[in-house]
Each structure stands twice: as C-alpha cells, then as structure tokens.
Backbone as CSV, one residue per row, in Angstrom:
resi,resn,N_x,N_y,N_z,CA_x,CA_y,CA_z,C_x,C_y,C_z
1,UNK,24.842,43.835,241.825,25.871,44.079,242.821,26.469,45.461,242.574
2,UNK,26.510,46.212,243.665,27.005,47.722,243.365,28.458,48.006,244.319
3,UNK,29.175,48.696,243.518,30.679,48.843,244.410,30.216,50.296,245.273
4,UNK,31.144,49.443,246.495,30.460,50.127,247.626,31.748,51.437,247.720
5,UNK,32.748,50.831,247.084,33.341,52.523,247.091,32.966,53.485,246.362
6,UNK,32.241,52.748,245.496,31.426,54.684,244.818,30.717,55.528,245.272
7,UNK,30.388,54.798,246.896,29.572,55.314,248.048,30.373,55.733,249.473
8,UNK,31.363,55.161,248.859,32.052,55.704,250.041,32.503,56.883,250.692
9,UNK,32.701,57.848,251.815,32.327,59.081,251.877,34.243,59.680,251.923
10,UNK,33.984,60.704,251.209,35.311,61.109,250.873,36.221,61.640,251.972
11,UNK,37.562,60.729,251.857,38.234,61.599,253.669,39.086,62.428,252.823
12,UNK,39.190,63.576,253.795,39.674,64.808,253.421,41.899,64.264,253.410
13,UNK,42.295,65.551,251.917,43.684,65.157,252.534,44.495,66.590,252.643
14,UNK,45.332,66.653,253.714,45.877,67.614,253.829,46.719,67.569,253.648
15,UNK,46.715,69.344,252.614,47.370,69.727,251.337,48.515,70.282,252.313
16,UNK,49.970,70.252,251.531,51.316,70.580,252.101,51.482,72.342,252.373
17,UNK,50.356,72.902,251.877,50.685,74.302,252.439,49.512,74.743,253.773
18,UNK,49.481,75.788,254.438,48.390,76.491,255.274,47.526,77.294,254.444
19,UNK,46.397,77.972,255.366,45.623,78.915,254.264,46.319,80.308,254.756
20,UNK,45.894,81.104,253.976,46.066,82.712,254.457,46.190,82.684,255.997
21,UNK,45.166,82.177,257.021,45.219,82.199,258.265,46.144,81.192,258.364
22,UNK,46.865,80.923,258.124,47.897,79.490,258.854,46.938,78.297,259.397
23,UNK,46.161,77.930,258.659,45.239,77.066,259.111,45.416,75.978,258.505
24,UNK,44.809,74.868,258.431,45.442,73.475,257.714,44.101,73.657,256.363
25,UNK,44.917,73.143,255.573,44.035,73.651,254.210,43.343,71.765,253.789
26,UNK,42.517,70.913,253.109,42.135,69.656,252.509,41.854,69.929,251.479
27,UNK,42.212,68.949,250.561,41.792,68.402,249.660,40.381,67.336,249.696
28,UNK,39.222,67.632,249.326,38.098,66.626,249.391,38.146,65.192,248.000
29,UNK,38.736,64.486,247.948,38.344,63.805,246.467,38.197,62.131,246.554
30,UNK,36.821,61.428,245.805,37.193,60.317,245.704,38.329,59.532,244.462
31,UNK,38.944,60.744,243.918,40.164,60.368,242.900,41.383,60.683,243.570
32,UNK,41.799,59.381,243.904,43.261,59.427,244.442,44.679,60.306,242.973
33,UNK,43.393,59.375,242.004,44.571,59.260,241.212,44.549,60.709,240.041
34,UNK,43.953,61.177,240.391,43.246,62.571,239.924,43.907,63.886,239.800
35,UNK,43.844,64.647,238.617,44.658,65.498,238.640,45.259,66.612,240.133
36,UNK,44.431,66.822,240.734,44.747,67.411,241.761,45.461,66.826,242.766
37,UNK,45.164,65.437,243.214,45.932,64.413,243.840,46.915,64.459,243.220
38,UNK,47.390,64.165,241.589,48.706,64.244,241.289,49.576,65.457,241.623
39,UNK,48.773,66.948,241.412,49.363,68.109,242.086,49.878,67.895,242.942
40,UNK,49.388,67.923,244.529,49.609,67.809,245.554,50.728,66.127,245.400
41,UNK,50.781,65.732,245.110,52.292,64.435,245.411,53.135,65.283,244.812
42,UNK,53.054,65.990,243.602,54.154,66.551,243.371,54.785,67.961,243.971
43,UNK,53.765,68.456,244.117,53.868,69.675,244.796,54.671,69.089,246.819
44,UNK,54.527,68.030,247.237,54.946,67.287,248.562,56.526,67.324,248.005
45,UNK,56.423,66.156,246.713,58.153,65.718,246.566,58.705,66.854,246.412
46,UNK,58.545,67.630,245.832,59.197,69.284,245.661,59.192,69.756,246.999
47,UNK,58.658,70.062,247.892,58.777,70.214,249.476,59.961,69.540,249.655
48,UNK,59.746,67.939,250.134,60.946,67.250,250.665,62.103,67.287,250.314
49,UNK,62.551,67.739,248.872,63.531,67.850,247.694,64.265,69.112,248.099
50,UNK,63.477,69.915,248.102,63.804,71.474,248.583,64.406,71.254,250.176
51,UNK,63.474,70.323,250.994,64.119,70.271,252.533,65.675,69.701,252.799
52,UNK,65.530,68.634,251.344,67.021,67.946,251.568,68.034,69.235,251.138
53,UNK,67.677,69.664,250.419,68.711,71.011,249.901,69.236,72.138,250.947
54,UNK,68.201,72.005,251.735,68.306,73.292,252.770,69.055,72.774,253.432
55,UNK,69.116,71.209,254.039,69.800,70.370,255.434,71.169,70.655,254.715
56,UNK,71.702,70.026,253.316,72.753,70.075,252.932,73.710,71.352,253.341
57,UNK,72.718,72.690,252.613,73.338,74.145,252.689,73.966,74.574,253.918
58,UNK,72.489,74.101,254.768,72.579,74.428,256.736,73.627,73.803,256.708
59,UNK,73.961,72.690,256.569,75.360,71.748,257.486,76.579,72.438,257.249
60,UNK,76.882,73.490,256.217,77.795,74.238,255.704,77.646,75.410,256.596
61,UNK,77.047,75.974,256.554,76.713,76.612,257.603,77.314,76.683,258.724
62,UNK,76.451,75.920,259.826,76.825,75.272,261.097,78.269,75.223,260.873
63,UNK,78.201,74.112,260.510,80.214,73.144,260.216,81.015,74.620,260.384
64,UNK,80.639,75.818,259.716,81.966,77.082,259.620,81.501,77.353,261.377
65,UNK,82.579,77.614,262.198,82.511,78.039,263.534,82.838,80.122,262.951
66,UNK,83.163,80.289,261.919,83.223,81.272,261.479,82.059,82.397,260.860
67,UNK,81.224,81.283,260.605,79.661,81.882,259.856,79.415,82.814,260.541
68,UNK,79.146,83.904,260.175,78.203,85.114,260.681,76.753,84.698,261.203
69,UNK,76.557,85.644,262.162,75.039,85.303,262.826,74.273,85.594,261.907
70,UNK,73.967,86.370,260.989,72.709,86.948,260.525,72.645,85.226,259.137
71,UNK,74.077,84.526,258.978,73.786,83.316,258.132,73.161,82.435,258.782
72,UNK,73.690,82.276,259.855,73.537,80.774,261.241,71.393,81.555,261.461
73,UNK,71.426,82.669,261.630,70.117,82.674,261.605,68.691,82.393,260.353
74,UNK,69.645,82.892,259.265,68.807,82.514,258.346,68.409,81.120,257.523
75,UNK,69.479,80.451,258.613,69.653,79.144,258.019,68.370,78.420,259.352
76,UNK,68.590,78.936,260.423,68.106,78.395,261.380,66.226,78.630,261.073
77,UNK,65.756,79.874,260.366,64.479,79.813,259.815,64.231,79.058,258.673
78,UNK,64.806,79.068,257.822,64.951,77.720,256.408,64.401,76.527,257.099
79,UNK,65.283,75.977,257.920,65.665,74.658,258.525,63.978,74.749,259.418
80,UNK,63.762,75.733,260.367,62.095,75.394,260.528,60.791,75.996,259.992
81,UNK,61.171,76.313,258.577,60.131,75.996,257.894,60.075,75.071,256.917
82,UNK,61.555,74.114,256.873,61.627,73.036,256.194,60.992,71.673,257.031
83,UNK,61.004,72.117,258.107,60.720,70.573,259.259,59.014,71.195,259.258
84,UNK,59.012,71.934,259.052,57.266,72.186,259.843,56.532,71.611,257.779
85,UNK,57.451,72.027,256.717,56.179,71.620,255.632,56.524,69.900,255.625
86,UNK,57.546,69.279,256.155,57.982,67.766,256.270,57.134,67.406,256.827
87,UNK,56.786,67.716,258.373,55.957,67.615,258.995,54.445,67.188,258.911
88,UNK,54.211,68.339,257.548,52.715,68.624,257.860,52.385,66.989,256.405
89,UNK,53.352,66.858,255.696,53.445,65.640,254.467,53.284,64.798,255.127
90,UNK,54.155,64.631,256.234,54.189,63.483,257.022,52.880,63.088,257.625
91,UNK,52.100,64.116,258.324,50.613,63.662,258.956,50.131,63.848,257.943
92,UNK,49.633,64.250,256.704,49.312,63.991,255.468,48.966,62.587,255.006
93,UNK,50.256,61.920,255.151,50.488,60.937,254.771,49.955,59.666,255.964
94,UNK,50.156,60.164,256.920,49.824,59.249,258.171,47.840,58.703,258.121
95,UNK,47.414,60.615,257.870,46.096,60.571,257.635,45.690,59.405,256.602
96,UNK,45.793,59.585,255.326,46.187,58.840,254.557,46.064,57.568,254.471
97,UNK,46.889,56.970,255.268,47.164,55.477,255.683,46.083,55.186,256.635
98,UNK,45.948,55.750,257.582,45.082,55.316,258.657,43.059,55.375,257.982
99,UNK,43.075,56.506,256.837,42.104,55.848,256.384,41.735,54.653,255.259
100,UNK,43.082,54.132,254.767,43.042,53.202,254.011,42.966,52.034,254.699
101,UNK,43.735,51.880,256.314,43.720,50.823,257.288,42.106,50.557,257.086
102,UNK,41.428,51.527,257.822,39.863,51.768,258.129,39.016,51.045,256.771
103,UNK,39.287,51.358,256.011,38.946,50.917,254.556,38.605,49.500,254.145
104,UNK,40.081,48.937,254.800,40.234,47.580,254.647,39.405,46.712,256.270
C-alpha cells in the first residue's frame, strides 16, 4: 500500500510579497511544515502585526482635524499598502484552504 500524498502534485502558495515586476510571487512545496513554509507564516504574522500598528497610528492621525496634509497623506499610503499585503495573506490563505477542501 503506497501513500498517495507522496504523489500528490504540489499546489503552489502565494508568498506575502510581489516580484520585482509587481507580479504574484509562489512558493512550490510538498512540506507544509518546512522551513520555508515556516518563513513565509512568519514573515505573513509580521505583515498583519505591522498592519495592526499602522491602523492604530492612522486613527491618530485622522482623529486630529488638525493633522497636516503631507501626515493624513502619508498615513493614507501606509494604510494601502497595509490592506493590499493583508489582502494578498488573505487569498494566500483562501488558496490554501480551497486546496485542502479538494484534498479531502
């Protein structure tokens, strides 16, 4: 009897940054649990960690009706490049799931 996941064909996972071209970058591996897989989860929670930090800062921000534009703007690029790397974890993660559904 042979395990059929050692045959199973590897789904790609996409990694929380772009390439040079802004293109979506994968990870190929049948080790979930694998050093590079561990990279990339940690390298994600550090994303989301960093995003909660930015929402906090921004709300200070905003909240002053006094803030200078050039703050309210730099907060306003933070804030979407914090939603776009959330984002990209999030279908990451979606991918993810939907091939483990498939799996089962």
């Amino acid at each position: 009897m042979t395990d059929s996941s050692v045959h199973a064909p590897m789904s790609p996972r996409l990694l929380p940054w772009p390439s040079l071209e802004d293109k979506p970058c994968y990870l190929f591996t049948d080790d979930n649990g694998g050093l590079l897989s561990r990279l990339v989860d940690d390298l994600e929670a550090v994303q989301l960690a960093t995003s909660t930090d930015v929402l906090g800062r921004a709300r200070q921000v905003l909240d002053d009706p006094m803030s200078p534009y050039a703050e309210v703007r730099y907060v306003d690029i933070r804030l979407a490049d914090c939603i776009k790397g959330a984002l990209r974890v999030a279908e990451s993660r979606g991918m993810r799931l939907a091939a483990a559904d498939d799996a089962e």
